[in-house]
ZAKEDO-876186 format. One line per field, with one value per residue (C-alpha): x, y, z; chain. Coordinates in pm, whole numbers, always signed. Layout:
! ZAKEDO-876186
x: (X, ...)
y: (Y, ...)
z: (Z, ...)
kette: (A, ...)
This chain:
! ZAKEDO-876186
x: (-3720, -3690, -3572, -3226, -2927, -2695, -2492, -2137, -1868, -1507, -1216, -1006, -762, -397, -328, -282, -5, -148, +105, +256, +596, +573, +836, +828, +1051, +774, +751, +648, +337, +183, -187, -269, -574, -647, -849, -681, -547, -646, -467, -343, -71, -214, +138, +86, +365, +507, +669, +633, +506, +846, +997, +708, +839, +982, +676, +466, +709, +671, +310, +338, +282, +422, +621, +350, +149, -154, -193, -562, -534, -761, -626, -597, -322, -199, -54, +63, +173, +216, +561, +627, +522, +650, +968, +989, +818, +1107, +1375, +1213, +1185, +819, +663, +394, +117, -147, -445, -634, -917, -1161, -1151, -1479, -1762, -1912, -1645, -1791, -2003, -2131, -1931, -1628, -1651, -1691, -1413, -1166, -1186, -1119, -817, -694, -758, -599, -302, -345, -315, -291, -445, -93, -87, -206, -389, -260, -563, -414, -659, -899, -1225, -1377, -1044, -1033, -1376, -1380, -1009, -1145, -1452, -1271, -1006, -1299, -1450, -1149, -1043, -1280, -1034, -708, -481, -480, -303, -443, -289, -523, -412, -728, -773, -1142, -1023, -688, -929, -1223, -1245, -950, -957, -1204, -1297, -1614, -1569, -1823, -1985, -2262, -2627, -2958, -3058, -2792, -2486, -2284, -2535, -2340, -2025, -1818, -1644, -1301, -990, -668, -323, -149, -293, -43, -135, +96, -20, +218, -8, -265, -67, -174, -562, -770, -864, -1245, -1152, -925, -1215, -1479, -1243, -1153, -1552, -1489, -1213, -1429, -1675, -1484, -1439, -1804, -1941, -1687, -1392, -1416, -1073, -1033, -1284, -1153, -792, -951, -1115, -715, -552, -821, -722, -337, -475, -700, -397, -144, +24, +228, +238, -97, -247, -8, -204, -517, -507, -348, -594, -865, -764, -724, -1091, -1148, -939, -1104, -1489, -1336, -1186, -1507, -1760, -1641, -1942, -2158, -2394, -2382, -2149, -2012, -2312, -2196, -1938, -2220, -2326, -2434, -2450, -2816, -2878, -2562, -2602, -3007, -2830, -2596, -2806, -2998, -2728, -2649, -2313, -2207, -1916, -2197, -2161, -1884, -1947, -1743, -1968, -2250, -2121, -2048, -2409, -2567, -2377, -2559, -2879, -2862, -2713, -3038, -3254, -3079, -3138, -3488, -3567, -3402, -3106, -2816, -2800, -2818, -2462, -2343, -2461, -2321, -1977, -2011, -2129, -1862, -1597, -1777, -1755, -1405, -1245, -1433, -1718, -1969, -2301, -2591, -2731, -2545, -2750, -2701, -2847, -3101, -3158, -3472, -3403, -3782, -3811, -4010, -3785, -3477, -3682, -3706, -3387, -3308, -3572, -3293, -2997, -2849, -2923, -3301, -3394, -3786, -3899, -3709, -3471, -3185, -3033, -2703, -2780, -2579, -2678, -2347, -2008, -1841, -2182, -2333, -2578, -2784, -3148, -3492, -3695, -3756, -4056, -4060, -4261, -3903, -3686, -3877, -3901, -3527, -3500, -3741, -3530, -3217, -3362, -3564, -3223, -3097, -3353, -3294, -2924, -3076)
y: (+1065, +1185, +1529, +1567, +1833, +1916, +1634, +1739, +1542, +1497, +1676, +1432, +1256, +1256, +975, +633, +395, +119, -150, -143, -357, -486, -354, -236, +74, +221, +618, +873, +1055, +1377, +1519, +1835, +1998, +2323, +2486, +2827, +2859, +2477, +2311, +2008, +1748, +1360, +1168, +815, +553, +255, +186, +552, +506, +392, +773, +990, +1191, +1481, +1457, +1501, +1739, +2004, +2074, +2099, +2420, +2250, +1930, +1700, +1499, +1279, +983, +781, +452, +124, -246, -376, -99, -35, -456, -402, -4, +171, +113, +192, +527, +567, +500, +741, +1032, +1020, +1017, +1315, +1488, +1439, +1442, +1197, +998, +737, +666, +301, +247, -12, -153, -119, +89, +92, +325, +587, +652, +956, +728, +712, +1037, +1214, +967, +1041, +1395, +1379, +1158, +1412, +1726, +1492, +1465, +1822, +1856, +2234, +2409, +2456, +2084, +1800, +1479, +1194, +992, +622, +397, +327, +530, +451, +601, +914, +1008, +989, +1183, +1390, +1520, +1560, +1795, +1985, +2057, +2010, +2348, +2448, +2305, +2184, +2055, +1722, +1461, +1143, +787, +597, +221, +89, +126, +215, +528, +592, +650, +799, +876, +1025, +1297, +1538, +1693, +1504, +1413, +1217, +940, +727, +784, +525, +733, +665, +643, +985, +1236, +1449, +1585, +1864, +1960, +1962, +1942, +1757, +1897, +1601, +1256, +993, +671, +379, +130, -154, -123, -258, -610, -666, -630, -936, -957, -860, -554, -482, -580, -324, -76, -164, -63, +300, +274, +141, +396, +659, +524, +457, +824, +1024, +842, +600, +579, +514, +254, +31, +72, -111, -365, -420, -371, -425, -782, -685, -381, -648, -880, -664, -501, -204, -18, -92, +41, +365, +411, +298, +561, +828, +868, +801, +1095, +1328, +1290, +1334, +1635, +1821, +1748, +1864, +2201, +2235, +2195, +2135, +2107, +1955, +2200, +2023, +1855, +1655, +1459, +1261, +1098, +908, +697, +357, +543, +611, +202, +107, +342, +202, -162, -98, +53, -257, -501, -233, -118, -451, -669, -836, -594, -302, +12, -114, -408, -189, +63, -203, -345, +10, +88, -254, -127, +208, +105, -127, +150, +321, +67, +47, +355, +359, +532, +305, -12, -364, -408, -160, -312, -650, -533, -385, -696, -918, -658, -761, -1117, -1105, -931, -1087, -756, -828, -808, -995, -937, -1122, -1444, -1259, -1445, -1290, -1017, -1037, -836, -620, -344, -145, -108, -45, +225, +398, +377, +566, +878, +900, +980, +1308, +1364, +1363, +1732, +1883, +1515, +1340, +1111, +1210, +911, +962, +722, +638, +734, +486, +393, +736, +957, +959, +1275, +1323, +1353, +1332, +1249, +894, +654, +530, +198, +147, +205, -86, -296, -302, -404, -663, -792, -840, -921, -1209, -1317, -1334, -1595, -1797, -1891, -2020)
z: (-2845, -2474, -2421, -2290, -2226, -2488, -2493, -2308, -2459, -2284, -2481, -2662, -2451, -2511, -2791, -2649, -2731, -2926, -2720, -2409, -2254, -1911, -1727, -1329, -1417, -1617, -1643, -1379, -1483, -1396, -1442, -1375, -1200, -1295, -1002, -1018, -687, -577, -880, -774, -943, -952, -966, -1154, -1149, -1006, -663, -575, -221, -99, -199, -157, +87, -106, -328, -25, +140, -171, -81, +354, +503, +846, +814, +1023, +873, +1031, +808, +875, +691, +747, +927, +593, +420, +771, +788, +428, +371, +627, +762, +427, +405, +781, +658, +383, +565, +833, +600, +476, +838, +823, +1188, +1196, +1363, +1244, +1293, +1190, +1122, +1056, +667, +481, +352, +696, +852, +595, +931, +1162, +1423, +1279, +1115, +1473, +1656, +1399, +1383, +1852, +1744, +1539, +1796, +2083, +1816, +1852, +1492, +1368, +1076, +903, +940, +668, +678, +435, +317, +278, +174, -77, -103, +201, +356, +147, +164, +502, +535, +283, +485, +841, +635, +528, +887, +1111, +1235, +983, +676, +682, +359, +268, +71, -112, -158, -285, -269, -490, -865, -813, -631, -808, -1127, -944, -594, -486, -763, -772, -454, -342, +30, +263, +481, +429, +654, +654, +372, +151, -7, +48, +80, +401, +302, +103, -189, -93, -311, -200, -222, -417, -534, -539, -753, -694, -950, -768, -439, -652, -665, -302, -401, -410, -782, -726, -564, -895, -1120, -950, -1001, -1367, -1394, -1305, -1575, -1860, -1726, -1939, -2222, -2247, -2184, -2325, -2496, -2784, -2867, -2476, -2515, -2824, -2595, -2310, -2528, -2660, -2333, -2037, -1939, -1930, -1720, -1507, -1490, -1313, -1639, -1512, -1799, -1899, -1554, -1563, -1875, -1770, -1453, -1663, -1922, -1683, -1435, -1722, -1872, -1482, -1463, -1750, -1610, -1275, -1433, -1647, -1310, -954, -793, -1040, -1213, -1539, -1717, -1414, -1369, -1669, -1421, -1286, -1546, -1363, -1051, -989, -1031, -851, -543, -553, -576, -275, -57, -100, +12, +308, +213, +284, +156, -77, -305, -310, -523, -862, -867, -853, -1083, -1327, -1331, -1270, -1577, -1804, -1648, -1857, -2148, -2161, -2045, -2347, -2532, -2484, -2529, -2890, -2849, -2840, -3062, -3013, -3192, -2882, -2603, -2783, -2786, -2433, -2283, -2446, -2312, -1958, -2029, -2145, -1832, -1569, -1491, -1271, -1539, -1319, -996, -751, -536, -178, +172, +311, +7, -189, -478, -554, -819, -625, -313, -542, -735, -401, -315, -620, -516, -229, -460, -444, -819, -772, -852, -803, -708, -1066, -1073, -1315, -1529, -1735, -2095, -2374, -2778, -2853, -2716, -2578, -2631, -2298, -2164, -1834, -1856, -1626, -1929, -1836, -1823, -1449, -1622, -1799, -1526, -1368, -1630, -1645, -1314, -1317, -1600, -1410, -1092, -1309, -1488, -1137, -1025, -1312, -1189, -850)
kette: (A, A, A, A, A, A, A, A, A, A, A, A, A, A, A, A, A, A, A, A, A, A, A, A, A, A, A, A, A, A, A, A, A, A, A, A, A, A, A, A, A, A, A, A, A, A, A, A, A, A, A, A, A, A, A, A, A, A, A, A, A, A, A, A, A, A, A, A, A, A, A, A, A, A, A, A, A, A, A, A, A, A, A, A, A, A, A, A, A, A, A, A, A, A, A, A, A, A, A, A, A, A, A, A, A, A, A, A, A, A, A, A, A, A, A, A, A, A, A, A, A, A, A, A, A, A, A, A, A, A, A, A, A, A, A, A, A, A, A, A, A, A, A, A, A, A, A, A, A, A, A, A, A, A, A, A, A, A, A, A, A, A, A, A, A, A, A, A, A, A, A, A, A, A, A, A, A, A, A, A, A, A, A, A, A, A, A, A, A, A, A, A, A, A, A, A, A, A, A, A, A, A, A, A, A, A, A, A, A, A, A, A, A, A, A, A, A, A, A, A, A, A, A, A, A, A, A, A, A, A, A, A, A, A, A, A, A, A, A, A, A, A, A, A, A, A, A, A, A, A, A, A, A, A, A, A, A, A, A, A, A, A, A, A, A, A, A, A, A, A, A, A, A, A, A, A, A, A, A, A, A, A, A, A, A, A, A, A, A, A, A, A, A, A, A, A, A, A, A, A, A, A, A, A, A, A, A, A, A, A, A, A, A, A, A, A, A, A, A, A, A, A, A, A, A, A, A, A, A, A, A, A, A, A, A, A, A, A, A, A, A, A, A, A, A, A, A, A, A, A, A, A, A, A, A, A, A, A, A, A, A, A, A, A, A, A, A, A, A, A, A, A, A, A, A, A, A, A, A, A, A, A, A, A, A, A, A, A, A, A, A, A, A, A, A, A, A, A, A, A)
C-alpha cells in the first residue's frame, strides 16, 4: 500500500431531495463563502441574469462596471445584462473578446488590461466576468493586477464553471508550458449562476461540465454521488430544478474546501482529481477545440480511478458503477481519434512533470480508496502511470 496524506474528507453536504419537479420558477439559492473579510455570496437560480442589477449593485463601490465577455455570450447575453445594469443606473462598457481557450493568452491578457485603462477604469470600479472559464479566468487575473487589484464580479454562463471555475479564487492564462501556471489567487465579489443560460450551450459543452459535477460526488460525497446516478441525465437534459441542485450542492462542497485552504496547501488539492491526466491530455491536443477541459477532466478522472484500481485500492465493482454512470449520461470515457494527434505515453507523461502540482521533481496524483474517498499522494509507480496510458491510448486505436 502506497503512502498517502490523511485522507481529507468534504463535510457532509446539506441533504438532497430525493425528486425534483421541473418547473422554470424554481427557488433562488444562496451559498456562502466564508473568507472573513472576502466572503462572497454565489447566487444559484433560474432566469436571474435578466434582474441582476440590484444583486450586482449591492456589492459596487462606484456604480461602473466593465463587463469582458466573449463573441459567443456577447450575440446571445449581453444586451441582456446591458439592459438590466441601466435600469439599475449601472455605468457601463464592454469589452469582446475572442471565444475559446486560446484567449487564456499573454496577448489577450496584456490587450485587455489597455482596453480597460483607455476605459479609464478606476480602482473603486469593478469588472463583470461574463463568460465561461476561459472568460473568468482571464477577468479574474486582469482584476488581480489592474491598478494593482480591483473588485470583480462573476457570471459564469457554462456549467463547467458555474460548479468549478468561477468559485474559488484561482485566476489565470495559459503559456507553451501549460495549462494555467501564471496567475493569482483572487476572490470575486459575487458569483451569479444562471442555470437557464445553460439552455443555449451545445450539449457537449453541458456534458464536460456535468464532469466537474460528478467530480464531487466521487472524492468527497457519496450521497452526492448515488443523487447524480438518480438525477444526472435530468441534470444533463436541461432539468431546472435538477441543475439548481446540481450547482448548489456542488458550490457548497466547493465552498467548504475553499474556507478550509484558499491557496492550496492541502486539502484543496483534492479538487483536482482527473486533473493531472486531463491538463497532460489537453496540453497534448493544444488547448484546442479537440478537446475542452471537461472532456479531459472526465477521462483524467477514469485514468485514476484505474490507476486506483491498479494499485489495489478501489474495487472493480467501483469503477463498474462509475463507468456505467459515464455510459449512461453521455461522459466522454476514451481518448478521442484527433487529426494530426498521435497520442504517445511518453510525451503525455511529460506533460504532466509541467503541472503546477509537481513538488521536489514528483508528480502529485489525487486517487480514489472507493466512491466519495479520494486523497492526494506522490507515492506512485511512474511504470503504472504509463501503463495506464498506454491502455487508453491502445483502446483508442482499436476504434480506428
Amino acid at each position: 500500500m502506497p503512502g498517502t496524506q490523511p485522507q481529507q474528507r468534504f463535510a457532509k453536504t446539506m441533504t438532497i431531495a430525493s425528486s425534483l419537479t421541473s418547473s422554470s420558477n424554481a427557488s433562488e439559492e444562496r451559498v456562502r463563502v466564508a473568507l472573513d473579510d472576502r466572503s462572497y455570496d454565489i447566487v444559484i437560480g433560474g432566469n436571474l441574469l435578466e434582474r441582476c442589477g440590484p444583486l450586482i449593485a449591492d456589492v459596487l463601490r462606484k456604480k461602473r462596471v466593465a463587463i469582458v465577455t466573449d463573441e459567443t455570450v456577447a450575440s446571445l447575453h449581453l444586451e441582456t445584462l446591458q439592459k438590466t445594469l441601466s435600469e439599475n443606473d449601472i455605468d457601463h462598457v464592454s469589452i469582446t473578446l475572442p471565444a475559446g481557450e486560446k484567449t487564456k493568452s499573454f496577448g489577450h491578457f496584456e490587450k485587455l488590461l489597455n482596453d480597460l485603462l483607455d476605459a479609464r477604469l478606476g480602482r473603486d470600479e469593478a469588472l463583470i466576468a461574463f463568460g465561461g472559464g476561459v472568460i473568468g479566468d482571464l477577468t479574474g487575473f486582469a482584476a488581480a493586477t489592474l491598478r494593482r487589484g480591483v473588485d470583480f464580479i462573476q457570471i459564469p454562463t457554462t456549467l463547467l464553471s458555474q460548479v468549478d471555475s468561477s468559485v474559488g479564487g484561482k485566476t489565470g492564462i495559459n503559456s507553451r508550458h501549460g495549462k494555467n501556471l501564471i496567475g493569482a489567487f483572487y476572490q470575486p465579489k459575487l458569483v451569479i449562476a444562471d442555470v437557464t443560460l445553460l439552455d443555449s450551450l451545445p450539449r457537449r459543452d453541458v456534458l464536460a461540465g456535468y464532469a466537474e459535477v460528478i467530480k464531487y460526488g466521487l472524492l468527497g460525497d457519496f450521497s452526492f454521488y448515488e443523487w447524480l446516478e438518480e438525477h444526472g441525465k435530468a441534470v444533463v437534459d436541461g432539468d431546472i430544478p435538477a441543475r439548481i441542485q446540481a450547482v448548489k450542492t456542488s458550490v457548497q462542497a466547493k465552498a467548504r474546501i475553499v474556507a478550509q485552504d484558499e491557496r492550496e496547501g492541502g486539502v484543496r488539492a483534492l479538487l483536482n482529481l482527473g486533473h493531472t491526466f486531463g491538463h497532460a491530455l489537453e496540453a497534448e491536443t493544444g488547448y484546442g477545440p479537440d478537446m475542452v477541459h471537461g472532456e479531459g477532466v472526465a477521462v483524467g478522472m477514469l485514468m485514476a480511478m484505474d490507476l486506483s484500481a491498479k494499485m489495489g485500492l478501489i474495487t472493480g465493482q467501483d469503477c463498474t458503477r462509475i463507468r456505467s454512470h459515464y455510459a449512461e449520461t453521455g461522459l466522454m470515457h476514451q481518448l478521442p481519434s484527433i487529426s494530426g494527434v498521435q497520442w504517445h505515453a511518453g510525451t503525455l507523461l511529460d506533460h504532466m512533470y509541467q503541472d503546477k502540482k509537481v513538488d521536489k521533481g514528483k508528480l502529485t496524483f489525487i486517487l480514489m480508496k472507493a466512491i466519495g474517498k479520494a486523497f492526494t499522494t506522490q507515492d506512485v509507480d511512474e511504470k503504472s502511470v504509463l501503463e495506464i496510458l498506454n491502455a487508453f491510448i491502445n483502446s483508442s486505436a482499436g476504434r480506428s
